[in-house]
RODO-2510 file (C-alpha; in nm, 4 decimals, decimal comma):
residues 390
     n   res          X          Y          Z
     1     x     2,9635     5,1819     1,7655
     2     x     3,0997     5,3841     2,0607
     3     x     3,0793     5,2917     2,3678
     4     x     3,1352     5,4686     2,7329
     5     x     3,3277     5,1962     2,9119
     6     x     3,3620     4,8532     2,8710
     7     x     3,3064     4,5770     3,1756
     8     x     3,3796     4,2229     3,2024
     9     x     3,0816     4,0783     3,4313
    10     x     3,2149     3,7579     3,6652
    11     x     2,8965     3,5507     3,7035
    12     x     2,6008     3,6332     3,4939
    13     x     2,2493     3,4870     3,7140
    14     x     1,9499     3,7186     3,7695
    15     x     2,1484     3,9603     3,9572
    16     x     2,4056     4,0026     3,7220
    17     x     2,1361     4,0447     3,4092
    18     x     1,9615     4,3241     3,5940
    19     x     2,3091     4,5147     3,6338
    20     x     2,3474     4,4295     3,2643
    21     x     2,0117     4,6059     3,1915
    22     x     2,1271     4,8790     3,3957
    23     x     2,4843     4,9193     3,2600
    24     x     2,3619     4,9015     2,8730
    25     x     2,1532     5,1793     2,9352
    26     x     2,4013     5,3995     3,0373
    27     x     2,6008     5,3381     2,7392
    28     x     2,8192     5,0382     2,8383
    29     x     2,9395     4,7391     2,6498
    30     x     2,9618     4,4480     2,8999
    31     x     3,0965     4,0743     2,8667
    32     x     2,8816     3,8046     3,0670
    33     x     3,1016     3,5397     3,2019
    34     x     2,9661     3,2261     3,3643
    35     x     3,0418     2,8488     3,4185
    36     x     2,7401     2,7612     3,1606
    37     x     2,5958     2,8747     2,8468
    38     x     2,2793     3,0977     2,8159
    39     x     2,3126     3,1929     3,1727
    40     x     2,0696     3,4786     3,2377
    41     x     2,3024     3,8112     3,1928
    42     x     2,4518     3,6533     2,8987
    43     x     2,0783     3,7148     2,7258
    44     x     2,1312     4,0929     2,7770
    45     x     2,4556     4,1634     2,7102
    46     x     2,6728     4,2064     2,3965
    47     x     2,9500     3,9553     2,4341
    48     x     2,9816     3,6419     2,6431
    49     x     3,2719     3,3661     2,7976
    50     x     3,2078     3,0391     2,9286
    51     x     3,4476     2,9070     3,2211
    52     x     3,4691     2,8463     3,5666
    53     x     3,6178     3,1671     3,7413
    54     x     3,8321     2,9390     3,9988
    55     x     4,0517     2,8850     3,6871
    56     x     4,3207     3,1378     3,7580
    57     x     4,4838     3,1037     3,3731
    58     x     4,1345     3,1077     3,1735
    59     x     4,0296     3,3970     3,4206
    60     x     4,3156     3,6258     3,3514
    61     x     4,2770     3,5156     2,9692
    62     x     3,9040     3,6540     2,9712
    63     x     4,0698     4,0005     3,0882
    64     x     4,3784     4,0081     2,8311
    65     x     4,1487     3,9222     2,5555
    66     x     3,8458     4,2146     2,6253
    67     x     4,1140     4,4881     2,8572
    68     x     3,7826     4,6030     3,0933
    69     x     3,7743     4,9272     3,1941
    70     x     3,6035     4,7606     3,5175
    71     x     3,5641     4,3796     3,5965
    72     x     3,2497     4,3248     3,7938
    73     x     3,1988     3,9986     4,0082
    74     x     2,8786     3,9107     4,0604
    75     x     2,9638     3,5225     4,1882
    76     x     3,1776     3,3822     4,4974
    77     x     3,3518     3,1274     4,2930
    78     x     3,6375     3,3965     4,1942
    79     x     3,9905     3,3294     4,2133
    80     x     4,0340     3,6178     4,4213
    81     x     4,4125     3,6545     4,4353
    82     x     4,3990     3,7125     4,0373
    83     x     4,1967     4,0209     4,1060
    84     x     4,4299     4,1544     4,3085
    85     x     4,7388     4,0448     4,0574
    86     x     4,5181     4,2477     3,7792
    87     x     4,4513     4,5624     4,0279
    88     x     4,8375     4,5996     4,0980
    89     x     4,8387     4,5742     3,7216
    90     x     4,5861     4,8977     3,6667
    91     x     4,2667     4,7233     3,6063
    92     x     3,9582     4,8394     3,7939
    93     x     3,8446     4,5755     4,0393
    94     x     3,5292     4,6896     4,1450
    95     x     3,4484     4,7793     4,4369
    96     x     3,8224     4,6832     4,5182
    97     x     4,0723     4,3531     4,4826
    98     x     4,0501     4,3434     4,8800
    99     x     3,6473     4,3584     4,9104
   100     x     3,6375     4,0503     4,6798
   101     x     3,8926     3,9346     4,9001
   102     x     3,7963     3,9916     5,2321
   103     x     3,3952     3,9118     5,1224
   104     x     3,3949     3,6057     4,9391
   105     x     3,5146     3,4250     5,2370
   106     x     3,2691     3,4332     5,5224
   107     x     3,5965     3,4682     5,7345
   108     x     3,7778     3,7148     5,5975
   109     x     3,4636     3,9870     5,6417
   110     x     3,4244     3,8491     6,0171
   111     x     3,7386     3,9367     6,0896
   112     x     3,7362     4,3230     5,9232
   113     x     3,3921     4,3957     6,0975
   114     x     3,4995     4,1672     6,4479
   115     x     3,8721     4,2114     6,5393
   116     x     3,9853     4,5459     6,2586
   117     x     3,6428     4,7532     6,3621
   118     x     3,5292     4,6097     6,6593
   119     x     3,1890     4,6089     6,5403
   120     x     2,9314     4,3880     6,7136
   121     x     2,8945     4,0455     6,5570
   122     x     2,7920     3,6874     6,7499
   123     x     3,0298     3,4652     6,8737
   124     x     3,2353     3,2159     6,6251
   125     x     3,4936     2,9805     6,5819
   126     x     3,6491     2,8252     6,2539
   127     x     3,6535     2,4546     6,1822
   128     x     3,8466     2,2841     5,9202
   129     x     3,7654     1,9128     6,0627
   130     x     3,4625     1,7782     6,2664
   131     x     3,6540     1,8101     6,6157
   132     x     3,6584     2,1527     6,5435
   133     x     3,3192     2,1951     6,5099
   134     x     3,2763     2,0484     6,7966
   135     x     3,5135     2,2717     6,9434
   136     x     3,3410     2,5530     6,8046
   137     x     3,0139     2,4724     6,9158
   138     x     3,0809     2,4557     7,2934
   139     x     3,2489     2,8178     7,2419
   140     x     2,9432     2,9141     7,0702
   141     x     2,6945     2,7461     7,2695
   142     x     2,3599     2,5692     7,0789
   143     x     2,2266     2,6309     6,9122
   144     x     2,4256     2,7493     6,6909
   145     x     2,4669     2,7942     6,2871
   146     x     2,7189     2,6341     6,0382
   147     x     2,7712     2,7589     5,7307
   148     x     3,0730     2,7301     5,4763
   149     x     3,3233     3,0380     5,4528
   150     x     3,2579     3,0251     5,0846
   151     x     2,9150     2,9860     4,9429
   152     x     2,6290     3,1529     4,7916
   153     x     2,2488     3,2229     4,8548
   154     x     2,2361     3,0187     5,2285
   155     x     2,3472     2,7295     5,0634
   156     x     2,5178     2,4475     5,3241
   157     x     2,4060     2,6486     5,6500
   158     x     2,2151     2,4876     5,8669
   159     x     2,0718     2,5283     6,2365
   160     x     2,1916     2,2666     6,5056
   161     x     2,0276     2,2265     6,8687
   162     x     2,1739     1,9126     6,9554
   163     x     2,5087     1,7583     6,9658
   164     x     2,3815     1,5092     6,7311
   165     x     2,3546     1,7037     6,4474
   166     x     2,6538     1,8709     6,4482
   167     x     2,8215     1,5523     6,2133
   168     x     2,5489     1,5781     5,9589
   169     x     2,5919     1,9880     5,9845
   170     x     2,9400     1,9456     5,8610
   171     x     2,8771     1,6990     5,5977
   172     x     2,6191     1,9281     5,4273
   173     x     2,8206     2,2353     5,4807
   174     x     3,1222     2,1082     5,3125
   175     x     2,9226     1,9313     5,0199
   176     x     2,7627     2,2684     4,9291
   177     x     3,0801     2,4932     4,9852
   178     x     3,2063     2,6835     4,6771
   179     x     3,5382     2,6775     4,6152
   180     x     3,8526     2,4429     4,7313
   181     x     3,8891     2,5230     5,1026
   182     x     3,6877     2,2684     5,3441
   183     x     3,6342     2,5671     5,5800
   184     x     3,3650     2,6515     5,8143
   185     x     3,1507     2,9300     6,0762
   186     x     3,0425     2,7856     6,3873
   187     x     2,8798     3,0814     6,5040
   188     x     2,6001     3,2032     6,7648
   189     x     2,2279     3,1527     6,7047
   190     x     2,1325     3,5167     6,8063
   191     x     1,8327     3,5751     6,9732
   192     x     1,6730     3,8483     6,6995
   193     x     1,3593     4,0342     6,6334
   194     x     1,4297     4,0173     6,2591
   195     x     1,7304     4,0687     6,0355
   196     x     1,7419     4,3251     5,7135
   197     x     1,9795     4,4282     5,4472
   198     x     2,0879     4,7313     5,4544
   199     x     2,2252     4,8753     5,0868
   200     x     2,5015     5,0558     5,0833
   201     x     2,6175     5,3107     4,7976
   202     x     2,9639     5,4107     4,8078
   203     x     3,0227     5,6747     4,5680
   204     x     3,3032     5,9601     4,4901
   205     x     3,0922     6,1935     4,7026
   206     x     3,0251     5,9675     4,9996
   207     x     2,7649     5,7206     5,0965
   208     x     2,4148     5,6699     5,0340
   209     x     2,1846     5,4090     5,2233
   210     x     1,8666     5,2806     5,0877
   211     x     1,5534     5,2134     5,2943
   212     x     1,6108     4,9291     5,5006
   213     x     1,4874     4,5697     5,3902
   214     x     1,3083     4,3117     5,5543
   215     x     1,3704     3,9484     5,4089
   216     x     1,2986     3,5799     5,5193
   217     x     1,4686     3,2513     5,4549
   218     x     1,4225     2,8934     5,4391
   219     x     1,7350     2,7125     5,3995
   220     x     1,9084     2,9343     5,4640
   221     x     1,7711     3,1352     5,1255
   222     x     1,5781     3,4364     5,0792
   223     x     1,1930     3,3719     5,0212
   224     x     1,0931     3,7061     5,0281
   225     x     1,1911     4,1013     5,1089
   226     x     0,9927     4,4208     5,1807
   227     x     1,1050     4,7711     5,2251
   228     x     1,1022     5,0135     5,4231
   229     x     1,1884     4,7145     5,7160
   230     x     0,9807     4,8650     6,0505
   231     x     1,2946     4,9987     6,2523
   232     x     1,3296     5,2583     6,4755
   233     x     1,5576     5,5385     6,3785
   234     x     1,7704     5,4609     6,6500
   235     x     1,8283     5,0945     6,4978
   236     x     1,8527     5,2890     6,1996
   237     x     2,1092     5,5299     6,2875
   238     x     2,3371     5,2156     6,4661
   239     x     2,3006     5,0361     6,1591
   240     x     2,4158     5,2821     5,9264
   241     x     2,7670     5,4305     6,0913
   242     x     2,8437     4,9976     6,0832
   243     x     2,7752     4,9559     5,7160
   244     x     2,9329     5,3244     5,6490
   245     x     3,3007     5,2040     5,8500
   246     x     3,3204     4,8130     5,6930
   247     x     3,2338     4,9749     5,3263
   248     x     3,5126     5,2513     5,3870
   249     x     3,7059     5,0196     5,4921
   250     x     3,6791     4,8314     5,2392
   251     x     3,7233     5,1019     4,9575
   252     x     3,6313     5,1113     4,6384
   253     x     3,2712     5,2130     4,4759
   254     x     2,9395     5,0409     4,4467
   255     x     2,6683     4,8755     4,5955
   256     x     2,6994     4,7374     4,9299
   257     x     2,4335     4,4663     5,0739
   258     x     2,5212     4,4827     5,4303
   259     x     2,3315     4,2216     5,6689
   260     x     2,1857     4,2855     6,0267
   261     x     2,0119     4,1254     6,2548
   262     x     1,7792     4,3431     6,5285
   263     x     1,7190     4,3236     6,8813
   264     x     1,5261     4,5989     6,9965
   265     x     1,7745     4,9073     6,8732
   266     x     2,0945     4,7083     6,9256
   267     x     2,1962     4,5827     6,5734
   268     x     2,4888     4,2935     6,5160
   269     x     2,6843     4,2439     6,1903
   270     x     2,5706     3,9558     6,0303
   271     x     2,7475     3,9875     5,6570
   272     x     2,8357     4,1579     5,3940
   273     x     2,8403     4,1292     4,9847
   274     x     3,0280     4,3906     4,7765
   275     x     2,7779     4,3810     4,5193
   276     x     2,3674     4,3730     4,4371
   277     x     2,1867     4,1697     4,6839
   278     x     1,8890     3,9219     4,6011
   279     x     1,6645     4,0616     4,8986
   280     x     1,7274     4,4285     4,6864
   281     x     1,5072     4,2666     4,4230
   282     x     1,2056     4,4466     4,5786
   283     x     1,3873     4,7650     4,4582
   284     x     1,2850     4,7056     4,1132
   285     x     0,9577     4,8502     4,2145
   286     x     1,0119     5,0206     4,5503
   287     x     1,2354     5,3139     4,4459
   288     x     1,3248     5,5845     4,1938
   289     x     1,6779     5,3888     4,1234
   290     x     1,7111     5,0519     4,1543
   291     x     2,0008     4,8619     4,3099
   292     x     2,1261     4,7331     4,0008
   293     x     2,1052     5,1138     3,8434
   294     x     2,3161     5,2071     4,1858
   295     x     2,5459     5,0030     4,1326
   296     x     2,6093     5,0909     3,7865
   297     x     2,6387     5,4948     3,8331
   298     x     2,8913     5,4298     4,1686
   299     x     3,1182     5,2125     3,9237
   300     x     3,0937     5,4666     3,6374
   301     x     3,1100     5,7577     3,9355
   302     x     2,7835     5,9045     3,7703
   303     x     2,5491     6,1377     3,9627
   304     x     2,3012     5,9567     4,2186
   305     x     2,0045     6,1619     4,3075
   306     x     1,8107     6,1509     4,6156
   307     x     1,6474     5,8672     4,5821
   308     x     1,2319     5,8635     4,5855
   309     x     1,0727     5,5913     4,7882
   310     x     0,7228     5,4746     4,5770
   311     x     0,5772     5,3526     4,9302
   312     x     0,5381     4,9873     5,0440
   313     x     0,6736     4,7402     4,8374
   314     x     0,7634     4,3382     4,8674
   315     x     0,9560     4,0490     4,6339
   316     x     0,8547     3,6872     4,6706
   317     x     1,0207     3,4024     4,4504
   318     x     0,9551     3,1741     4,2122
   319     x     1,1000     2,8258     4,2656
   320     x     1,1210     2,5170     4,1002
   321     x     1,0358     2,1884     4,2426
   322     x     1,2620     1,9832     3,9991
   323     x     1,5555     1,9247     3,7873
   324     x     1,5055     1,9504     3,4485
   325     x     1,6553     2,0422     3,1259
   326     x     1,3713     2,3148     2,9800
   327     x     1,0663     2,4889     3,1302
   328     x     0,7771     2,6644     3,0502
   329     x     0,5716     2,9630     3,2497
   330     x     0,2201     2,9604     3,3210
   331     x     0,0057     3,2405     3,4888
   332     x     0,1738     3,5210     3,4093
   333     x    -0,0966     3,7466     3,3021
   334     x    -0,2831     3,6287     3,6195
   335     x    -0,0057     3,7221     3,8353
   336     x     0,0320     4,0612     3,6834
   337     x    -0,3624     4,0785     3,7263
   338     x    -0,3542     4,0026     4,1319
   339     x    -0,5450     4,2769     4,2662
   340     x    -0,4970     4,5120     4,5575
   341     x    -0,1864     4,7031     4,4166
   342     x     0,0750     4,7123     4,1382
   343     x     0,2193     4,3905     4,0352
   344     x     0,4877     4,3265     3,8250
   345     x     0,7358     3,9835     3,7026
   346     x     1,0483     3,9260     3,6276
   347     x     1,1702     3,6100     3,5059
   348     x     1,4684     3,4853     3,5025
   349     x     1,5410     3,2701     3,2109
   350     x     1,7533     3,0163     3,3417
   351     x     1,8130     2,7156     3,0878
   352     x     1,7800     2,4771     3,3440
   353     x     1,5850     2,3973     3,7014
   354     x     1,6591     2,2001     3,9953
   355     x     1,4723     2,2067     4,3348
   356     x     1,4638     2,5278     4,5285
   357     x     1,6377     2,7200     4,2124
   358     x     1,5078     3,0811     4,1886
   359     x     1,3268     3,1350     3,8746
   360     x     1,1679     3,4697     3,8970
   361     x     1,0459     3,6766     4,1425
   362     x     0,7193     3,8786     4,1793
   363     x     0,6930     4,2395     4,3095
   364     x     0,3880     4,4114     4,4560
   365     x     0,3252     4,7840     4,6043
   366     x     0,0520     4,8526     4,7810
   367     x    -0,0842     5,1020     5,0703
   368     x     0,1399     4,9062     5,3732
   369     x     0,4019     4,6850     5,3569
   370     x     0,2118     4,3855     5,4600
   371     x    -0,0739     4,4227     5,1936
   372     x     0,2460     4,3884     4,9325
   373     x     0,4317     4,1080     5,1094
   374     x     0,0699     3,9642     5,0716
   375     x    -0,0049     4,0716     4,6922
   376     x     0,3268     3,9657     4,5698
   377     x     0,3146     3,6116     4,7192
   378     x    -0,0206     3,5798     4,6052
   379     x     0,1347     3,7143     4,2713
   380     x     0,4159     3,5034     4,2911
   381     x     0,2207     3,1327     4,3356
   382     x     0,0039     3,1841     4,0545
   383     x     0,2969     3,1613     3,8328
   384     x     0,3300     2,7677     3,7136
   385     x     0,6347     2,6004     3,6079
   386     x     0,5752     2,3304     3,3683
   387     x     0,8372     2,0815     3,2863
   388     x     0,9140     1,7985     2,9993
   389     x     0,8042     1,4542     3,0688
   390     x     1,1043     1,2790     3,2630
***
């Protein structure tokens, strides 16, 4: 069987399976790597490797053995200088060796978009011991947010408003860092009206932006997203020249989630991943090409259209409440029956659960944007997770 280029995913969650989905259909063969078995773009795709990507020998042993046209990271966890050993080398790092570089460390993006562009960003300090947090936290004022320089979907960042937290801050930042470097962000709480993603499309013929999208968090994780995000075109405008000089800075092609946060029309870099976002789930229903199918045609440098907006559209989660080894879903066809708009599902099929994990996600459309956040969380909680007796 023939196939029109050949990729070698780096992490393979829900994320990565949608790109998966997308990238088959235009033809692609694509190897799933991940730490674990069965992970959820290993259920898609036609070939799979187990190992942890922070092992620079088995890394570079997954590329001699397949020779990618493109190796796609979808993870943090990446020993990054490898990708840059196998760019200088001719293989196609995507979006570029020095994205994954300069974006899977919180610190290395701060300092492109801060001190290389001058862009606007809050206040921050480093810390590599609790005496610098300390230190940071005066410079940053309280409250202010810690977070690890590596990690993925919110997790270790925490708010602190008192002095007193700031030990217990650094504990759990540094217990849920990825990676080997015991790093930190003390940065500025800003004072925002809200904060969206903006995604980014950098393709052989310039850049595309999708609809802005609205999300919100709890610990420091994404709950639930709606686009279009209520902002004015001014807001707009600021927000996309940003995004357009940190991806072109960056180089390379893809999808770009860039973060904001709002205040009034002033908008301040928050972060940026070189790669599908989990807020851009709502795309799956809210436009003509999804994020995952932008992604794909900017890596393969395929024609993008102009994109159709299908109106008003929101994501909201699925978690589980537990660890355990399997799992079972309940309610979908009541969830796909909520009424008041279109509903769809997607689960994930992770092989395992623990608290907070993301196991699906529901998406609504509807006549405004806060009929569909409301449909799709509605959607969203009638789906049950049952588990094996402990």
């Amino acid at each position: 069987m023939a196939f029109t280029e050949t990729i070698l995913l780096l992490g393979s969650g829900e994320l990565g399976r949608e790109f998966v989905i997308s990238a088959k259909r235009l033809g692609c063969y694509v190897i799933a790597c991940d730490s674990y078995d069965d992970a959820p773009a290993m259920q898609v795709a036609d070939a799979r490797e187990i190992f942890s990507m922070l092992d620079a020998d088995l890394l570079r042993a997954a590329v001699a053995k397949h020779r990618p046209d493109f190796v796609v990271p979808e993870v943090e966890a990446i020993r990054t200088e490898v990708l840059a050993e196998l760019e200088a080398a001719g293989t196609t790092i995507v979006p570029s060796a020095r994205a994954t570089m300069m974006t899977m460390n919180r610190d290395g993006i701060r300092e492109v978009a801060a001190v290389e562009l001058g862009l606007r960003t809050s206040r921050y300090r480093y810390a590599e011991t609790l005496d610098e947090v300390r230190a940071g936290a005066a410079h940053t004022g309280l409250p202010c947010v810690i977070k690890p320089v590596m990690s993925s979907s919110g997790k270790g960042q925490s708010t602190v408003r008192s002095e007193a937290e700031l030990e217990a801050a650094w504990d759990y930042a540094v217990a849920n860092m990825r990676g080997d470097r015991a790093r930190v962000i003390v940065e500025e709480f800003v004072d925002f009206d809200y904060e969206i993603t903006l995604l980014t499309v950098r393709t052989r013929d310039g850049v595309v932006f999708c609809p802005p999208i609205g999300h919100r968090q709890e610990r420091g994780d994404y709950q639930e997203s709606w686009q279009p995000a209520a902002m004015s075109e001014q807001a707009i405008a600021n927000a996309q020249d940003m995004a357009r000089k940190v991806v072109d800075d960056l180089g390379g092609y893809g999808l770009f989630g860039v973060e904001f946060f709002v205040k009034d029309d002033e908008v301040i870099f928050s972060e940026l991943s070189p790669r599908p976002h989990d807020t851009g789930m709502v795309t799956l229903i809210s436009q003509s090409l999804s994020e995952f199918d932008l992604h794909a045609r900017a890596i393969l440098g395929l024609p993008i259209p102009t994109l159709t907006s299908y109106g008003p559209s929101a994501s909201a989660v699925i978690l589980a409440d537990r660890a355990s080894e399997t799992v079972r879903y309940d309610g979908i066809a009541e969830a796909l029956a909520t009424p008041g708009g279109e509903v769809d599902v997607r689960i994930f099929a992770k092989p395992t659960t623990r608290p907070y994990r993301r196991m699906g996600v529901a998406l609504a459309r509807a006549a405004t944007t806060d009929d569909a956040r409301r449909i799709a969380a509605e959607a969203a909680s009638k789906v049950r997770l049952s588990y094996d007796p402990a």
